[in-house]
C-alpha positions in Angstrom: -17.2 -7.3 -8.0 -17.4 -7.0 -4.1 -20.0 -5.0 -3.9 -19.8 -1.1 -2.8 -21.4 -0.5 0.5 -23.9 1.6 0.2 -25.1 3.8 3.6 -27.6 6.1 3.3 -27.5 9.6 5.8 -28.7 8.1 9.0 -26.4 5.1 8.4 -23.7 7.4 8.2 -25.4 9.5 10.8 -25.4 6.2 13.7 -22.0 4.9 12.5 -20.3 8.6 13.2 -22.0 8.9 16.5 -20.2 6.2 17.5 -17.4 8.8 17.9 -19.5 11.7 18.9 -19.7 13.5 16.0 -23.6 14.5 15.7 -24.0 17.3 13.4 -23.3 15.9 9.9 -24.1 18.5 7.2 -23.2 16.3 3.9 -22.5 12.9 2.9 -20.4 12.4 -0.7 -19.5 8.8 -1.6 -16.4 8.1 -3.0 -15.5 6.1 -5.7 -11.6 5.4 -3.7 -10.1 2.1 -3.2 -10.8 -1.5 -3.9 -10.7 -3.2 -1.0 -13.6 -0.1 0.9 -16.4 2.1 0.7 -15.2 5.4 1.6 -17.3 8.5 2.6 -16.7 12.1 2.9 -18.8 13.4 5.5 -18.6 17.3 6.1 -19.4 18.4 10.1 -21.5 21.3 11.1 -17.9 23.1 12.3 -17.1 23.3 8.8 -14.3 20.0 9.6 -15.1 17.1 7.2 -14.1 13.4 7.9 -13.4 10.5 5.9 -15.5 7.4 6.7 -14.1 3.7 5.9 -16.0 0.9 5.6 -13.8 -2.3 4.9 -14.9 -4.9 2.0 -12.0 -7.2 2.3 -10.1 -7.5 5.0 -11.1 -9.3 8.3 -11.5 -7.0 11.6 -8.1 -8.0 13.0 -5.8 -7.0 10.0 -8.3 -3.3 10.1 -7.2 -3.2 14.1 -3.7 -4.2 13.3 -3.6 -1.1 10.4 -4.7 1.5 12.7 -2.0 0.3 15.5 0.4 0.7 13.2 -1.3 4.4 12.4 -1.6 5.3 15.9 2.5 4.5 16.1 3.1 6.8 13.4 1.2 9.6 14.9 4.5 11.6 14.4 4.7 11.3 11.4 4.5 13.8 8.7 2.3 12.2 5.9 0.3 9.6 7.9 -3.4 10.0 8.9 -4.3 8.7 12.7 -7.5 7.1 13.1 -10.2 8.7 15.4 -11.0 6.8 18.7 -14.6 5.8 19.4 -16.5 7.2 22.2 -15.7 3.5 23.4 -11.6 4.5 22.9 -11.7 1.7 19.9 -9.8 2.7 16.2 -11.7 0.3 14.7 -16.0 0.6 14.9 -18.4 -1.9 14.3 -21.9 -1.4 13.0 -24.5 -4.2 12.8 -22.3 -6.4 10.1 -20.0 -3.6 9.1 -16.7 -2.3 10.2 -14.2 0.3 10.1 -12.3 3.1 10.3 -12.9 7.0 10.4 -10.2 9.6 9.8 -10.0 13.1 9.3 -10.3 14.5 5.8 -6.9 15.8 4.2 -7.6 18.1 1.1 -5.5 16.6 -2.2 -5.6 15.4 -5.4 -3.5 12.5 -7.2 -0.4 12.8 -9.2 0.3 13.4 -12.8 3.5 11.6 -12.3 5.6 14.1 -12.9 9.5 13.5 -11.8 9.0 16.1 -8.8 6.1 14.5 -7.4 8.0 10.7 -7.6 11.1 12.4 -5.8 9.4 13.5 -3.2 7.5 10.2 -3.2 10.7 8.9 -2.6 11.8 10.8 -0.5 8.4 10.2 1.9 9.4 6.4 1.5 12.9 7.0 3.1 11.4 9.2 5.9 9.1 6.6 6.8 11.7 3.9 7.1 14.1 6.0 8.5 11.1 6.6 11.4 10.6 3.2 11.9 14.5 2.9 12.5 14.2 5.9 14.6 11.7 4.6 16.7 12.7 1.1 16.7 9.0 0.2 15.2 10.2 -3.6 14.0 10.2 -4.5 17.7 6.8 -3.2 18.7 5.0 -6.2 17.8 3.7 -5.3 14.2 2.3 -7.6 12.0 4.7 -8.8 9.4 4.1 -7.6 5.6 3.7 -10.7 4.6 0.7 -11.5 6.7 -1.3 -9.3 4.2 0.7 -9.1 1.5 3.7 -11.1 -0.3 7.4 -11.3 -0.4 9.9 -13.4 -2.6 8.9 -16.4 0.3 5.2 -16.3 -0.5 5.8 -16.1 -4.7 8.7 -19.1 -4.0 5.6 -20.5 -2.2 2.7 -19.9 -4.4 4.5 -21.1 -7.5 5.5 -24.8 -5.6 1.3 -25.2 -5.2 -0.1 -27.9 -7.5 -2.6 -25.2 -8.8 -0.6 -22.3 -9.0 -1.3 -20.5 -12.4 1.7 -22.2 -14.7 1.9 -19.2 -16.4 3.1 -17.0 -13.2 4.8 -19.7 -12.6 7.4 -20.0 -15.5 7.7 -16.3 -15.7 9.3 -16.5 -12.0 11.1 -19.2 -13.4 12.3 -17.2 -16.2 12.7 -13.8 -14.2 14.2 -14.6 -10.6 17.7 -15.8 -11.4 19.1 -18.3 -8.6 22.2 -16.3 -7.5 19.8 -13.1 -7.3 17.5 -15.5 -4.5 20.2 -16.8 -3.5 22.1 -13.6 -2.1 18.5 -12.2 -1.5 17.5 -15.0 1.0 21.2 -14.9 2.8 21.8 -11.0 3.0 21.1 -9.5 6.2 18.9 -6.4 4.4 17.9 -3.7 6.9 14.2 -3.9 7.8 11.8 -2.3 9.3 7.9 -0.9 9.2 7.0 -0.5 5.4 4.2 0.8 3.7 3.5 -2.1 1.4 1.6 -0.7 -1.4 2.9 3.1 -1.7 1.5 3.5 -5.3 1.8 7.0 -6.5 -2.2 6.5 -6.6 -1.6 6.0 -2.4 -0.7 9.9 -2.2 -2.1 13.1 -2.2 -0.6 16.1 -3.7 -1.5 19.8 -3.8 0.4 22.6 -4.9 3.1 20.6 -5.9 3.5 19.5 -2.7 3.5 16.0 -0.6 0.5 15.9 1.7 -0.4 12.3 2.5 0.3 8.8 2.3 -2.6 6.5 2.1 -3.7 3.0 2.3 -1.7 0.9 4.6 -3.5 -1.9 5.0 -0.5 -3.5 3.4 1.6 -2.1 6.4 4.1 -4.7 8.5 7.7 -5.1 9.4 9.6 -6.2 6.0 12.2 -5.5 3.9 12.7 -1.6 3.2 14.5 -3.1 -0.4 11.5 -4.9 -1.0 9.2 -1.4 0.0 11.4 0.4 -2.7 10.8 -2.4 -5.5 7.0 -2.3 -4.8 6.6 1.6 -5.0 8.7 1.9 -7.9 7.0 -1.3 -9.8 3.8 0.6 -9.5 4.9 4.5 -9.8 7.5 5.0 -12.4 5.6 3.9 -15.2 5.2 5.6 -18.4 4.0 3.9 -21.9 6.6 2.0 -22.6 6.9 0.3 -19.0 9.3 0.9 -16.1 10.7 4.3 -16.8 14.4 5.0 -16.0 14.1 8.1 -15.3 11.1 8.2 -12.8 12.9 5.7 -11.2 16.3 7.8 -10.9 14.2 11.1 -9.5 12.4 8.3 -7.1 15.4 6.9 -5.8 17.3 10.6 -5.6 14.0 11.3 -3.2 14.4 8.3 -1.3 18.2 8.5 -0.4 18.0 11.6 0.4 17.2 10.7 3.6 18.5 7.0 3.6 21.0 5.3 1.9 21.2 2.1 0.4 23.2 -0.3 1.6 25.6 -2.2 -1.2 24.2 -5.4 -0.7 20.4 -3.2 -1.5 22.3 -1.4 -4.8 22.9 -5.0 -6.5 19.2 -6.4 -5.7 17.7 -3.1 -6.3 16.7 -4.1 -10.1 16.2 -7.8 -8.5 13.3 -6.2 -6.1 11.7 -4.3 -8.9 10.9 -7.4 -10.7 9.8 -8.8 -7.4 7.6 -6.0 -6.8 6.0 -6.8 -10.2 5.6 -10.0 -9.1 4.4 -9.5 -6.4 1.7 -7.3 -7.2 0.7 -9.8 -10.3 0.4 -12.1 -7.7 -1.7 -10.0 -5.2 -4.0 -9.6 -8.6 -4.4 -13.5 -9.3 -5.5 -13.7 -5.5 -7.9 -10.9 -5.5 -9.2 -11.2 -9.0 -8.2 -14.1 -10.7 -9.0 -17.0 -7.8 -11.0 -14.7 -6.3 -14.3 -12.0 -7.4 -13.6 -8.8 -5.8 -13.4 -7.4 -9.7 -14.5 -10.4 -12.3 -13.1 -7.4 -15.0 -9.6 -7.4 -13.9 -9.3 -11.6 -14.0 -6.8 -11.4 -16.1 -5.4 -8.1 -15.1 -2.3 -9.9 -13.7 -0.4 -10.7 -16.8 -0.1 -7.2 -17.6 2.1 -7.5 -14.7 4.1 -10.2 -15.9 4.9 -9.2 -18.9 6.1 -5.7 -17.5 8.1 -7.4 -15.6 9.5 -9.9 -18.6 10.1 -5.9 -20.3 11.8 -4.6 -17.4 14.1 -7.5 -16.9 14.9 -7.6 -21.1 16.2 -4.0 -20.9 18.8 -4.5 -18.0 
């Protein structure tokens, strides 16, 4: 497992001078995300902060995240990163690096269908923002410079050692017309999330308070943004539920509608999202140690996906 990085007070104390803040009261690790170390550190004002340390990704894709934070300042349900004394969004520390934002009171979601509609509908107000705003000519990274899309699984699978097994089930699952029309469409894109589990949001009272983790962020597909949060949100025991996915999608188009050409790829992107996300696991896990218990944790993926695509 890549290991958790472990600061004790003064560390914590040196890295948050770094933006001025001096009088830190408490210091509570916390066991969030895979890819950081993450501390709550309460201030002498009675404020409290959350301070990131990054165990994965390279300095560049942290500074590109918090551009792409900073340009959704106006947004409802994103957090902007503090600037250094130095005016950086991104500190360094002897080795380490990272990110400090303020601390947003929450807790995660039961899954209920309110909470996935107005997961939705948080999904089609942030690409309805970056269309707003015009955020897919501001220079972003693309998504698929940290994460995958149907390219980079087309891709992967064509490698000499790709894992046959992911490799016949995208043989199995992605039928050719469905590519076909997916590659030659002209679907609307824009700034997406990337990764918007319902684990990536905070919830209290009942209500939507935050959106986390977008260090999957980039320009992409908004279809592709839908299949992803759905693939890994309206879940229930017996595998993609139908009806989390209907209150999700009531949420989302709400405040943007699908395009035709989206409505007939729509169960096409879930299975991509799967996909996708098995993919991300045989990376991470598989190929890779940042968890040596979730190896094989991508075929559960694959065969949700093989369920999903039986019960069309």
């Amino acid at each position: 497992m890549a290991a958790y990085t472990r600061l004790s007070e003064d560390d914590v104390a040196e890295i948050l001078f770094l933006y001025g803040f001096e009088d830190i009261k408490e210091v509570e690790p916390l066991s969030l995300g895979i890819s950081n170390s993450n501390y709550r550190c309460s201030l002498g004002n009675s404020d409290a902060v959350i301070l990131k340390v990054s165990n994965d990704k390279g300095i560049s894709e942290m500074q590109e995240e918090q551009e792409i934070l900073e340009a959704l300042g106006e947004f409802p349900f994103t957090l902007t990163p503090y600037k250094t004394k130095s005016n950086a969004s991104v500190y360094t520390w002897k080795e380490l690096y990272g990110a400090v934002f303020p601390f947003v009171s929450g807790s995660k979601s039961m899954g209920s269908l309110e909470d996935l509609e107005q997961l939705g509908e948080a999904l089609g107000l942030l690409h309805m923002f970056s269309i707003e705003h015009d955020l897919s000519n501001k220079g972003f990274r693309c998504h698929s410079k940290v994460g995958y899309d149907l390219t980079g699984v087309l891709e992967y699978c064509e490698l000499e050692n790709s894992l046959e097994e992911f490799r016949v089930a995208c043989s199995d699952l992605f039928a050719k017309d469905e590519v076909k029309l997916w590659k030659e469409s002209n679907l609307p894109k824009g700034l997406i999330h990337g990764d918007l589990y319902i684990d990536n949001a905070l919830f209290e009272d009942g209500k939507l308070q935050m959106l986390l983790d977008f260090e999957q962020s980039g320009i992409g597909c908004f279809l592709q943004d839908i299949g992803i949060s759905v693939s890994g949100s309206c879940l229930s025991r017996d595998g993609v539920d139908l009806d989390m996915v209907e209150a999700f999608l009531k949420g989302y188009q709400s405040q943007r509608k699908l395009t035709d050409e989206e409505s007939k790829l729509l169960n096409f992107s879930i299975t991509l999202g799967l996909m996708e996300i098995s993919l991300w696991r045989i990376k991470r896990f598989h190929e890779g140690d940042l968890d040596p218990l979730k190896r094989e944790s991508f075929r559960e993926l694959i065969q949700l996906a093989k369920k999903f695509k039986d019960s069309l």
